[in-house]
DSSP file (Angstrom, degrees, kcal/mol; ACC not computed):
  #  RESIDUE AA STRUCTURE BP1 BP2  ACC     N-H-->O    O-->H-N    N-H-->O    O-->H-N    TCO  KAPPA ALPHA  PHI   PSI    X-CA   Y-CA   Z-CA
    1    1 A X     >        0   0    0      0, 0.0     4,-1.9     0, 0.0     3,-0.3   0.000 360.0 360.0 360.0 -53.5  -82.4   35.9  -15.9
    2    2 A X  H  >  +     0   0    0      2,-0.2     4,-0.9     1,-0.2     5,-0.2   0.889 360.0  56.4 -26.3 -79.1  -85.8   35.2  -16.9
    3    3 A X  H  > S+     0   0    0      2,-0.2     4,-0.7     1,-0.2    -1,-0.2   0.722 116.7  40.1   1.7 -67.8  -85.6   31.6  -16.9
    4    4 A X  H  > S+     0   0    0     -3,-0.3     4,-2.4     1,-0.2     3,-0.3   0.911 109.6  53.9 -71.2 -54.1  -84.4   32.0  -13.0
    5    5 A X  H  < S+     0   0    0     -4,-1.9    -1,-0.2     1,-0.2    -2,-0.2   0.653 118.2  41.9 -88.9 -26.0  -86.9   34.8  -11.9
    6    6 A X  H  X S+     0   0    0     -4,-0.9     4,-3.6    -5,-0.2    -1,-0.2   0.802 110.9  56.2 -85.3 -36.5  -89.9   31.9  -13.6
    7    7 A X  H  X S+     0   0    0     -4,-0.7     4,-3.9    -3,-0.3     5,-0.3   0.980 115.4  40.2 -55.5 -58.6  -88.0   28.6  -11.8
    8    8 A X  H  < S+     0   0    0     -4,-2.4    -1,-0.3     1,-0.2     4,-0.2   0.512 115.8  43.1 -89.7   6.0  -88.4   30.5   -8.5
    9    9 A X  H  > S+     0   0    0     -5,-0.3     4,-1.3     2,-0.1    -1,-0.2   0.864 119.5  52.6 -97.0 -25.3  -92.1   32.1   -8.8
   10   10 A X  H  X S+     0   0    0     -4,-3.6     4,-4.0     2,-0.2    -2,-0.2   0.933 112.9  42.8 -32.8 -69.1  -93.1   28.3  -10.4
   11   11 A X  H  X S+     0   0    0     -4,-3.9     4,-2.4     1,-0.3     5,-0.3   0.812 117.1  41.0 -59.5 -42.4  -91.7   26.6   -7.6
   12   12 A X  H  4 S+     0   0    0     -5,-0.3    -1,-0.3    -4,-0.2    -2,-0.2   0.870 117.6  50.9 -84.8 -43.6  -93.0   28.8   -4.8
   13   13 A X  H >X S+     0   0    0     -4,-1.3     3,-1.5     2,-0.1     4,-1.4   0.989 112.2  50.8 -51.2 -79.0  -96.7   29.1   -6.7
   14   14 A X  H 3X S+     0   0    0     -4,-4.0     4,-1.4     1,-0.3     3,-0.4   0.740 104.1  49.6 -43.1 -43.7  -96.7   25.4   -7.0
   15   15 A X  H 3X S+     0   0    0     -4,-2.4     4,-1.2     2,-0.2    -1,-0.3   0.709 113.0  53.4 -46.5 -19.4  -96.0   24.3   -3.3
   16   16 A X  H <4 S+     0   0    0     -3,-1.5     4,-0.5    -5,-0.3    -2,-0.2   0.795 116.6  40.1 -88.7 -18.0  -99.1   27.0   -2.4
   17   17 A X  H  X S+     0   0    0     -4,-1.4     4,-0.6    -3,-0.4    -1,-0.2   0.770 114.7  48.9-104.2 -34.9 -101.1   25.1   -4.8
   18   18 A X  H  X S+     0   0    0     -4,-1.4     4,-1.1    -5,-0.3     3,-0.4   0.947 108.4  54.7 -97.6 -62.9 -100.0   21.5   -3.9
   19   19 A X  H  X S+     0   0    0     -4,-1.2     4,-1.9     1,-0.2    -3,-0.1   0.760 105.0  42.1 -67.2 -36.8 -100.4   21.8    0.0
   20   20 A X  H  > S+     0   0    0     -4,-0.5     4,-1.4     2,-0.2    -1,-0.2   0.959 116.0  61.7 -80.8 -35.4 -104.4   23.1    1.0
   21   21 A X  H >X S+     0   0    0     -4,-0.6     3,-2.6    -3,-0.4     4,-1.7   0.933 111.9  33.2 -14.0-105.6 -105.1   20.3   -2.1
   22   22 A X  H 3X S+     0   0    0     -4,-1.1     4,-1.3     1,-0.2     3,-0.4   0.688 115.7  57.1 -18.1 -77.2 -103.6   17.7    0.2
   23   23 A X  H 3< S+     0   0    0     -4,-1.9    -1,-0.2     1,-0.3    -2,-0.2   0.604 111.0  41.9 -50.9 -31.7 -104.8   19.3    3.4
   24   24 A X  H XX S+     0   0    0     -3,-2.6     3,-1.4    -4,-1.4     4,-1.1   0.942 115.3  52.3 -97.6 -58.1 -108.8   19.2    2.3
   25   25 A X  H 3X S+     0   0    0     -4,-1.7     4,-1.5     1,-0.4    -2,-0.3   0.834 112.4  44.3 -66.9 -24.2 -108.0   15.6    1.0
   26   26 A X  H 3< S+     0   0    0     -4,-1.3    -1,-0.4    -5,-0.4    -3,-0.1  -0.099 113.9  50.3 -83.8  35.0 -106.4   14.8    4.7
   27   27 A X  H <> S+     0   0    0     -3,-1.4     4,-0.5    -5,-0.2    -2,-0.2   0.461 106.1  55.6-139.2 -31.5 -109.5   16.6    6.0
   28   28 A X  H  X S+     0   0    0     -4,-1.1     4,-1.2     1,-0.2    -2,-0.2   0.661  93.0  80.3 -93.2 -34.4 -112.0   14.1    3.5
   29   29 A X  H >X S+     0   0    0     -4,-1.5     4,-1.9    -5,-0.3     3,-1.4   0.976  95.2  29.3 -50.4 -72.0 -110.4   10.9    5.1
   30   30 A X  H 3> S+     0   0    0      1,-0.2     4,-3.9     2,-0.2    -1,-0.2   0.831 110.5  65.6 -61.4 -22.4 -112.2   10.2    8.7
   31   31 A X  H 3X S+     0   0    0     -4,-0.5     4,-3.0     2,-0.2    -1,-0.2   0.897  98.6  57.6 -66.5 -32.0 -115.3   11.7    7.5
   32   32 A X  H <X S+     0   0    0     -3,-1.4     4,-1.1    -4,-1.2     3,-0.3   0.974 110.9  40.3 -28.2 -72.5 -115.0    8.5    5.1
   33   33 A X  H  X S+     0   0    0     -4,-1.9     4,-2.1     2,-0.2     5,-0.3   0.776 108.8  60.8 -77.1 -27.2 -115.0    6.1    8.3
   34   34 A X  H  X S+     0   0    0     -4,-3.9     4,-2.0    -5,-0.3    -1,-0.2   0.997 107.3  44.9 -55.2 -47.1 -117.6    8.3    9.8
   35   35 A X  H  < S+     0   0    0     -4,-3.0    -2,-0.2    -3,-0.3    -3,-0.2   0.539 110.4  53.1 -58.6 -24.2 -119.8    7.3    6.8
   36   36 A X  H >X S+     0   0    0     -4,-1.1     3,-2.6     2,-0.1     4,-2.0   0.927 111.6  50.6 -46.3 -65.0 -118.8    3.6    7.1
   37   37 A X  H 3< S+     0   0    0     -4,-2.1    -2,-0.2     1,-0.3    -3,-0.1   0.905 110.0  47.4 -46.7 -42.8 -119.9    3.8   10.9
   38   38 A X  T 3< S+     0   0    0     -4,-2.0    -1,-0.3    -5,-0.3     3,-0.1   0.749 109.3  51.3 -93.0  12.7 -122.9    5.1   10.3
   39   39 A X  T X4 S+     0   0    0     -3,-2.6     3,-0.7     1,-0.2     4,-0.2   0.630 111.5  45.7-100.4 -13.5 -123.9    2.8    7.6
   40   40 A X  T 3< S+     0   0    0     -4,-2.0     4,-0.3     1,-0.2    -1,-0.2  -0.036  89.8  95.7-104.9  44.5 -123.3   -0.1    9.4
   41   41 A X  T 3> S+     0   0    0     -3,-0.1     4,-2.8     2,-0.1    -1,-0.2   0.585  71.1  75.3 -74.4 -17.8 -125.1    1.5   12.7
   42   42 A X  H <> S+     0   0    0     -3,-0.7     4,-3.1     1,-0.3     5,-0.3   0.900  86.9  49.1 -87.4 -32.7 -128.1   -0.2   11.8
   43   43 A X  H  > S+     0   0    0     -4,-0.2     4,-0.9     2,-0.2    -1,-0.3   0.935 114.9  50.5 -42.3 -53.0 -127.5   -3.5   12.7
   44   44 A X  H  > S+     0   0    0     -4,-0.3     4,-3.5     1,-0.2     3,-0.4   0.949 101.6  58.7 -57.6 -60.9 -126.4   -1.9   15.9
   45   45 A X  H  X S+     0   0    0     -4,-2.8     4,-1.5     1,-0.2    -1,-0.2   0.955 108.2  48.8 -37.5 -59.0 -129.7    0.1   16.1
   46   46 A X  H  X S+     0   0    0     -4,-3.1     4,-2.2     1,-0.2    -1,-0.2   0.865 103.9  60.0 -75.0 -14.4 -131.8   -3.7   16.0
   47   47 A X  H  X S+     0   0    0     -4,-0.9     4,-3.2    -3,-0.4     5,-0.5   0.960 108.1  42.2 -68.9 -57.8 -129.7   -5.0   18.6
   48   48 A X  H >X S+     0   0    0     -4,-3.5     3,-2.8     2,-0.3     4,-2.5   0.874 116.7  45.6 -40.1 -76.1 -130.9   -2.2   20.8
   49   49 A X  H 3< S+     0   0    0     -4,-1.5     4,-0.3     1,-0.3    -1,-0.2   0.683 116.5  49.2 -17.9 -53.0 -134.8   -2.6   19.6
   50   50 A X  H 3X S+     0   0    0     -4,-2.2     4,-0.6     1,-0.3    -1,-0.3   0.688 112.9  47.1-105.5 -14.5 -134.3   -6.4   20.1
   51   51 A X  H <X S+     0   0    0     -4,-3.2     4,-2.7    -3,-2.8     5,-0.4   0.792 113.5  51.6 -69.8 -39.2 -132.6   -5.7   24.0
   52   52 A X  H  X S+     0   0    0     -4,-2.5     4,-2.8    -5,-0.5    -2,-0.2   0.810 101.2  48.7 -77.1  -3.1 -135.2   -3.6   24.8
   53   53 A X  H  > S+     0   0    0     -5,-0.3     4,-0.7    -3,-0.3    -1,-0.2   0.507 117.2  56.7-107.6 -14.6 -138.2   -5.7   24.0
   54   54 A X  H >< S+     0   0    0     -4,-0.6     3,-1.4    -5,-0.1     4,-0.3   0.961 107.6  47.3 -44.1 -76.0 -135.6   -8.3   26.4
   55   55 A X  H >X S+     0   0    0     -4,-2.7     3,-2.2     1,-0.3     4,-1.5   0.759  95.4  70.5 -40.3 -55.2 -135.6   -6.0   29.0
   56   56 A X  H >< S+     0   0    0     -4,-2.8     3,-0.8    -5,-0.4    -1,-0.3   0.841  97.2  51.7 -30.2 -52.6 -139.1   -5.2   29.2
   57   57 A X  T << S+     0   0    0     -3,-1.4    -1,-0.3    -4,-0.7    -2,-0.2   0.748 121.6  30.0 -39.9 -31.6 -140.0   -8.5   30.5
   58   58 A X  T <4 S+     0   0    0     -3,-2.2    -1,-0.2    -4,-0.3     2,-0.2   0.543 118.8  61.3-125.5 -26.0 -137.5   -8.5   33.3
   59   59 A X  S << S-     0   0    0     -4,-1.5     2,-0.4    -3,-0.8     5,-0.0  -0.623  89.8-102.7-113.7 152.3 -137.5   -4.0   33.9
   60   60 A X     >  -     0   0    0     -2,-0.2     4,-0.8     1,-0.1     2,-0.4  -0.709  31.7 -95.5 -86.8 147.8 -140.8   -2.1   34.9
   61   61 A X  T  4 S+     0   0    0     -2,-0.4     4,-0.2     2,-0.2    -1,-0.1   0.066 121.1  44.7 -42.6   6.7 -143.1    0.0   32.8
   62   62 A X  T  >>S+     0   0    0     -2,-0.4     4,-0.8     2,-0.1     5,-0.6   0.449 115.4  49.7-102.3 -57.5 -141.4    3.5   33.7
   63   63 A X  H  >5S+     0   0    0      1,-0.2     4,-0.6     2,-0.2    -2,-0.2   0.728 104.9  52.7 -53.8 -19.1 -138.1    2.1   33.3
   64   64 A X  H  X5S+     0   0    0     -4,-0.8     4,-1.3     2,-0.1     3,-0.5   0.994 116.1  50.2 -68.5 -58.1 -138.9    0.6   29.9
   65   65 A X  H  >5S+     0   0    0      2,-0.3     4,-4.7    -4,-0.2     5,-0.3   0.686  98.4  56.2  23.3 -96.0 -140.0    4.2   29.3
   66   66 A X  H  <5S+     0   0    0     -4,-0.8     4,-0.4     1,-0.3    -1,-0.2   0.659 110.1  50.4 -37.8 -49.0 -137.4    6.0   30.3
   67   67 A X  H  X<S+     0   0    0     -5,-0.6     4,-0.8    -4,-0.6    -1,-0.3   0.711 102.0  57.2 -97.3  -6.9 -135.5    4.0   27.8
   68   68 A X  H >X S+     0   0    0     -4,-1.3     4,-3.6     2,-0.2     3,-0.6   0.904 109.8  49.2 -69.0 -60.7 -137.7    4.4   24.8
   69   69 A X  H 3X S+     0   0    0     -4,-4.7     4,-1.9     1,-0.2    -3,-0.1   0.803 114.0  42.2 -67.2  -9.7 -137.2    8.0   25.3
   70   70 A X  H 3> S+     0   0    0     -4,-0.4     4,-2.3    -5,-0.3    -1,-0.2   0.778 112.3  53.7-101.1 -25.3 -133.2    7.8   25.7
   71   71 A X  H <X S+     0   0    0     -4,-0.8     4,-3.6    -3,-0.6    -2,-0.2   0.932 113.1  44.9 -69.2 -48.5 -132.9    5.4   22.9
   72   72 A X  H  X S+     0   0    0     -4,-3.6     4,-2.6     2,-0.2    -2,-0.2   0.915 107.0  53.3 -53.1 -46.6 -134.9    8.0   20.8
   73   73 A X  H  X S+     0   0    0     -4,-1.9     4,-3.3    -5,-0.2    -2,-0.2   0.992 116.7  49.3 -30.1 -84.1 -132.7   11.2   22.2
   74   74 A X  H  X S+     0   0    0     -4,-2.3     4,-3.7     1,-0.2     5,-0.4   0.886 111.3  42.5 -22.2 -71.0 -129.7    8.4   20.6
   75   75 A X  H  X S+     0   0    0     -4,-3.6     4,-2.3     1,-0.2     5,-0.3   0.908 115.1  56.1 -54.6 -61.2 -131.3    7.8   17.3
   76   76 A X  H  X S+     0   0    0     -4,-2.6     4,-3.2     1,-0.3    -1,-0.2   0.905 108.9  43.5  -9.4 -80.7 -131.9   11.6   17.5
   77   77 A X  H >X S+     0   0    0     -4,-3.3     4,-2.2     1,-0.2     3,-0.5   0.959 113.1  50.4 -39.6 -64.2 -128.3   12.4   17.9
   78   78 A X  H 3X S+     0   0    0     -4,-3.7     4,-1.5     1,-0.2     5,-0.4   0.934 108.8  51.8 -72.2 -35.8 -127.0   10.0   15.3
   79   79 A X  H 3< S+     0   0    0     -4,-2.3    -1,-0.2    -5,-0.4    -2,-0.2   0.819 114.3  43.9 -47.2 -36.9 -129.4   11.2   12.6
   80   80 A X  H <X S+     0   0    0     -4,-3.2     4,-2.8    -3,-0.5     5,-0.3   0.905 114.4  48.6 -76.1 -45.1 -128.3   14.6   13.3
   81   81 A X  H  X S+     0   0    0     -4,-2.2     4,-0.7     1,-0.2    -2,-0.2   0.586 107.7  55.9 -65.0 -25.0 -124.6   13.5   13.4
   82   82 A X  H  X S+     0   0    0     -4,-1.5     4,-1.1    -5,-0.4    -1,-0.2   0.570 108.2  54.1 -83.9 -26.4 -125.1   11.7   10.2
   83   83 A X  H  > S+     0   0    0     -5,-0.4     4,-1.3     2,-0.2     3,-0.4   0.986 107.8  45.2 -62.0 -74.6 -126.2   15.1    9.0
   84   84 A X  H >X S+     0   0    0     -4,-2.8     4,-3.3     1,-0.2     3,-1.0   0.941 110.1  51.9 -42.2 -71.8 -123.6   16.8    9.8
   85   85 A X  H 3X S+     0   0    0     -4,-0.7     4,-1.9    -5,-0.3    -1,-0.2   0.888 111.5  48.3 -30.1 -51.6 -121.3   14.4    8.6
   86   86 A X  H 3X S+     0   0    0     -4,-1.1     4,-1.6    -3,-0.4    -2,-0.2   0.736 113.2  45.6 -47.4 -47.5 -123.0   14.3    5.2
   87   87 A X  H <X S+     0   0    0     -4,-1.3     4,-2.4    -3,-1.0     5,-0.2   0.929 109.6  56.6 -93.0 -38.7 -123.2   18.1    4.7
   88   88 A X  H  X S+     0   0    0     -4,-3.3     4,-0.7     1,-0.2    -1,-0.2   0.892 110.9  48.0 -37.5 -46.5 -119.2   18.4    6.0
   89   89 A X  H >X S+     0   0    0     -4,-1.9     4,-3.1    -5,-0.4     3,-0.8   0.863 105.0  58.1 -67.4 -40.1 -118.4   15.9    3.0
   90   90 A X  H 3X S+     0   0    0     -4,-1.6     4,-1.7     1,-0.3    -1,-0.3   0.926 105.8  46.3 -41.9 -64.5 -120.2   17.8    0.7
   91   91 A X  H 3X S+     0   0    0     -4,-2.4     4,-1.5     1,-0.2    -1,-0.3   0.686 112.8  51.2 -79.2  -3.2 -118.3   20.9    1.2
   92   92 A X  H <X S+     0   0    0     -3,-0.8     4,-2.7    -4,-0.7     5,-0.2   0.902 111.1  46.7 -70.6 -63.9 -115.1   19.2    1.0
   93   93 A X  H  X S+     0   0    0     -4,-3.1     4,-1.1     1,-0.2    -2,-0.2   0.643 110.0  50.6 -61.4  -8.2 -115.9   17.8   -1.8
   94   94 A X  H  X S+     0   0    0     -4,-1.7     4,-3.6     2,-0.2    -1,-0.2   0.902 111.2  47.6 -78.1 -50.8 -117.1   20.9   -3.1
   95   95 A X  H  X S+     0   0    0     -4,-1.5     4,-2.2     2,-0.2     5,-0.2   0.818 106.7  65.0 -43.8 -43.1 -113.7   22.8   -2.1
   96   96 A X  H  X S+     0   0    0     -4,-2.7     4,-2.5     2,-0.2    -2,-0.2   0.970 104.4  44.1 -47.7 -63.7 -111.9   19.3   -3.9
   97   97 A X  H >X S+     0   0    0     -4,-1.1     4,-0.9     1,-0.3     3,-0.9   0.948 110.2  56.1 -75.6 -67.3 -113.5   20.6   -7.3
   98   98 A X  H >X S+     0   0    0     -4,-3.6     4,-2.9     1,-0.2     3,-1.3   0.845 110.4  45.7  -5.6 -68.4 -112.3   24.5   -6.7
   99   99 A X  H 3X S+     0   0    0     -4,-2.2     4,-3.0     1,-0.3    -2,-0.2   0.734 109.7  54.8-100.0 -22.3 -108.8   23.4   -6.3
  100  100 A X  H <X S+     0   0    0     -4,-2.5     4,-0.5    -3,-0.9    -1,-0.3   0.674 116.4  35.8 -79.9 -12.8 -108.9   21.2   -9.4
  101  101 A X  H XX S+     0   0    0     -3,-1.3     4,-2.2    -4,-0.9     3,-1.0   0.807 114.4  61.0-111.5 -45.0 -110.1   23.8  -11.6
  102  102 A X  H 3X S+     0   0    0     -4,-2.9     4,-3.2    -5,-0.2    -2,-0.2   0.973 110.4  43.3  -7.2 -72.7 -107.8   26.3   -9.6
  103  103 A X  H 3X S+     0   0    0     -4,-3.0     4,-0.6    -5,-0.2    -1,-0.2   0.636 106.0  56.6 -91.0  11.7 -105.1   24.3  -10.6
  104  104 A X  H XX S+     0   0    0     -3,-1.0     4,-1.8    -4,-0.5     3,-1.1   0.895 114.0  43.2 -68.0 -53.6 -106.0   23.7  -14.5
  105  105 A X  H 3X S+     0   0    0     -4,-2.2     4,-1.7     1,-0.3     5,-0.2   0.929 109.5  60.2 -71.5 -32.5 -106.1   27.4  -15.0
  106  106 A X  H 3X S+     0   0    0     -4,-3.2     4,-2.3    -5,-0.3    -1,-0.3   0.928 111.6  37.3 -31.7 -56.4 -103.0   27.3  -12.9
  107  107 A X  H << S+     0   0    0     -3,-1.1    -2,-0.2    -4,-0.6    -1,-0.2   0.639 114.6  55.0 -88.6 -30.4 -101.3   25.1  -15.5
  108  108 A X  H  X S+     0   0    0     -4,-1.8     4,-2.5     3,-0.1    -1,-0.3   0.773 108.4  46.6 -68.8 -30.9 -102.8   26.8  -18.4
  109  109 A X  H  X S+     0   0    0     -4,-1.7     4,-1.7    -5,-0.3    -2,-0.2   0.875 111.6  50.2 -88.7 -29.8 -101.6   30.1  -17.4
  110  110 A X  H >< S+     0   0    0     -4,-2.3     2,-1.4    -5,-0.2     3,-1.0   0.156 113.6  59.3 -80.3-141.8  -97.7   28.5  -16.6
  111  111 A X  H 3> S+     0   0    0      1,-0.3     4,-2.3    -2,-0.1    -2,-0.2  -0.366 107.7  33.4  69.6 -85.3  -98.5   27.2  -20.3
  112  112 A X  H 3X S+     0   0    0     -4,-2.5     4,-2.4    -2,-1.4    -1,-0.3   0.810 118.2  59.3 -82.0 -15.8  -99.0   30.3  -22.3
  113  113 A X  H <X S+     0   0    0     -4,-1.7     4,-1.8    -3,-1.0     5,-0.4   0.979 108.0  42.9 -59.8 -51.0  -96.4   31.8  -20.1
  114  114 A X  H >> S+     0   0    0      1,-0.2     4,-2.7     2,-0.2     3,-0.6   0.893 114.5  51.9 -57.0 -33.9  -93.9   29.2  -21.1
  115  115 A X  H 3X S+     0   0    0     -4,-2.3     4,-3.6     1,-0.2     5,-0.3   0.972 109.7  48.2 -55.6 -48.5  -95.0   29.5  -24.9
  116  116 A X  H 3< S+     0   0    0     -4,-2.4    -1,-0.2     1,-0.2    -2,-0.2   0.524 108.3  53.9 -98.4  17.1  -94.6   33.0  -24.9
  117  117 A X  H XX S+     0   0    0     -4,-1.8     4,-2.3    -3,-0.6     3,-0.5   0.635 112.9  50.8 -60.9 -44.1  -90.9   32.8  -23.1
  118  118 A X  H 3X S+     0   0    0     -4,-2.7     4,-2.2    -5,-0.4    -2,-0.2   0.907 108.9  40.6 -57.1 -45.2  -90.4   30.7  -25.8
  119  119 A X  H 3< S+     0   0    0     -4,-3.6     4,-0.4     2,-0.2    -1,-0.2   0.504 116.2  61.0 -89.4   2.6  -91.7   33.0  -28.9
  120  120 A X  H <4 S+     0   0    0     -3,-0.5     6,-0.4    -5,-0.3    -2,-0.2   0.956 111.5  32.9 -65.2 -71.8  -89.7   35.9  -26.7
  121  121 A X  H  < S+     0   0    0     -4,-2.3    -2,-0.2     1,-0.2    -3,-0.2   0.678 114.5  65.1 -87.2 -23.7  -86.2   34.2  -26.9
  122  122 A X  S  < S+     0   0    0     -4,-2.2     2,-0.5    -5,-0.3    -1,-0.2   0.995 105.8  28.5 -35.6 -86.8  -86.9   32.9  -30.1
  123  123 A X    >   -     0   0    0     -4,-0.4     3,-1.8    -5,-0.2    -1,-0.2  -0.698  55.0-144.8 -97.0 145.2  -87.1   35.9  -31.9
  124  124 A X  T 3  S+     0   0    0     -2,-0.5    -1,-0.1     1,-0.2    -4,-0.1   0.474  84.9  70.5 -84.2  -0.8  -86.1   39.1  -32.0
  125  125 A X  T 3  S+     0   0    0      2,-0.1     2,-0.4     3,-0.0    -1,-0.2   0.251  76.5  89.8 -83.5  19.1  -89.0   41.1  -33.3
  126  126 A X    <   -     0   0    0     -3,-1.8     2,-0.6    -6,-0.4     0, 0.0  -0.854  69.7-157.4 -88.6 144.2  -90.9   40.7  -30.3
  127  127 A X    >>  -     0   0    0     -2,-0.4     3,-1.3     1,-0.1     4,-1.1  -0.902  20.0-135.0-121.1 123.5  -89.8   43.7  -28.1
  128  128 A X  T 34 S+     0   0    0     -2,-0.6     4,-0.3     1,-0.2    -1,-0.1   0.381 100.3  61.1 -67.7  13.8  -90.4   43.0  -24.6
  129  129 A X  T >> S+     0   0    0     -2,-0.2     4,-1.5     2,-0.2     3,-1.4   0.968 113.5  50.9 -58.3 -68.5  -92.3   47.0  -23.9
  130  130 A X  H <> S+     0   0    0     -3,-1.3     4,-1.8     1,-0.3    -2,-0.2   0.765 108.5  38.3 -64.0 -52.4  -94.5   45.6  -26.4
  131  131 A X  H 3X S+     0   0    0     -4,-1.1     4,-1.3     2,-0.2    -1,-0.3   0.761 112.5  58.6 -78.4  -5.6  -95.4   42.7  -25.4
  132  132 A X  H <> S+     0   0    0     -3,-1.4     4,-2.0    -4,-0.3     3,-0.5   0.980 108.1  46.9 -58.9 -86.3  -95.6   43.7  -21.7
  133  133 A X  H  X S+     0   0    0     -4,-1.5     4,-1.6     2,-0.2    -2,-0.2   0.725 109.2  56.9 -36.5 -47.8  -98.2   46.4  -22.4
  134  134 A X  H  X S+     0   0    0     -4,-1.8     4,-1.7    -5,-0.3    -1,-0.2   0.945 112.3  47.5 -48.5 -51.3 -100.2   43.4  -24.8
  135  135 A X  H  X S+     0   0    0     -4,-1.3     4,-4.2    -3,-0.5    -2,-0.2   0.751 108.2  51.4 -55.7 -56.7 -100.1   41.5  -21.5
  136  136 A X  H  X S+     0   0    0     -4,-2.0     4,-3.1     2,-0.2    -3,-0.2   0.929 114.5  48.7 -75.3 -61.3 -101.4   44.5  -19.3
  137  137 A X  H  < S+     0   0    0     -4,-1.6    -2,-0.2    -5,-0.3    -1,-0.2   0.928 102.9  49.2 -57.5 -40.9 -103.9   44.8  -21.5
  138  138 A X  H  < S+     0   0    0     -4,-1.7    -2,-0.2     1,-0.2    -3,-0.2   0.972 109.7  62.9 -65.9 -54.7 -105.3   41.5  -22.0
  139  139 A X  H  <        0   0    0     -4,-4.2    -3,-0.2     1,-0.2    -2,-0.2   0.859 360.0 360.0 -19.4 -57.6 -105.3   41.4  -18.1
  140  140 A X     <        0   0    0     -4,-3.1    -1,-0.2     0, 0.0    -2,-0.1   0.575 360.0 360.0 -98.4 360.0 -107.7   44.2  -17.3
């Protein structure tokens, strides 16, 4: 009875434990490939510089302008977006480290439960009031 009544609070604990684990690690993937994109932006970023310093020759002085200030708006944007990105990963990774020491004490606590199923059915001078009440105590 015991045994059964452990199988199924195990089982049911452990899926609840297994799945937001996964979930934040499925959450930690594209922010990866955001941080690839935005380290190889820069290349991208001198192409621009070196198109605009084309264009001048050939575009008039407000329109070269006009595109200094919208290339800056850009860089703007992606520095901020790069931010963001950064700060997201951070808290993943922070959540990552919660759920790994979440589930060591998890595994410690199914642990000393299983030992002391074990020193239960073992022997008979434990009586389970007693140890109940040990239990209750150590808890609070």
């Amino acid at each position: 009875m015991l045994e059964k009544s452990k199988n199924i609070h195990c089982s049911t604990i452990s899926t609840a434990v297994h799945d937001p684990h996964n979930y934040i690690h499925h959450l930690n993937s594209p922010l990866q490939e955001y941080e690839v994109a935005f380290a190889s932006s820069a290349d991208g970023k001198l192409r621009l510089v070196a198109l605009q310093d084309t264009l001048s020759q050939h575009v008039t002085p407000e329109d070269t302008s006009i595109l200094r200030q919208r290339l800056s708006l850009l860089s703007k944007q992606w520095s901020e977006l790069s931010q963001q990105v950064a700060l997201r990963q951070e808290g993943i990774e922070r959540r990552l480290g919660q759920w790994a020491s979440f589930n060591d004490k998890y595994r410690s606590l199914s642990d000393s439960i299983s030992k002391m199923e074990l020193k239960i059915t073992s022997s008979r001078e434990y009586h389970i009031e007693d140890l109940l009440q040990k239990l209750k105590h150590v808890c609070t």
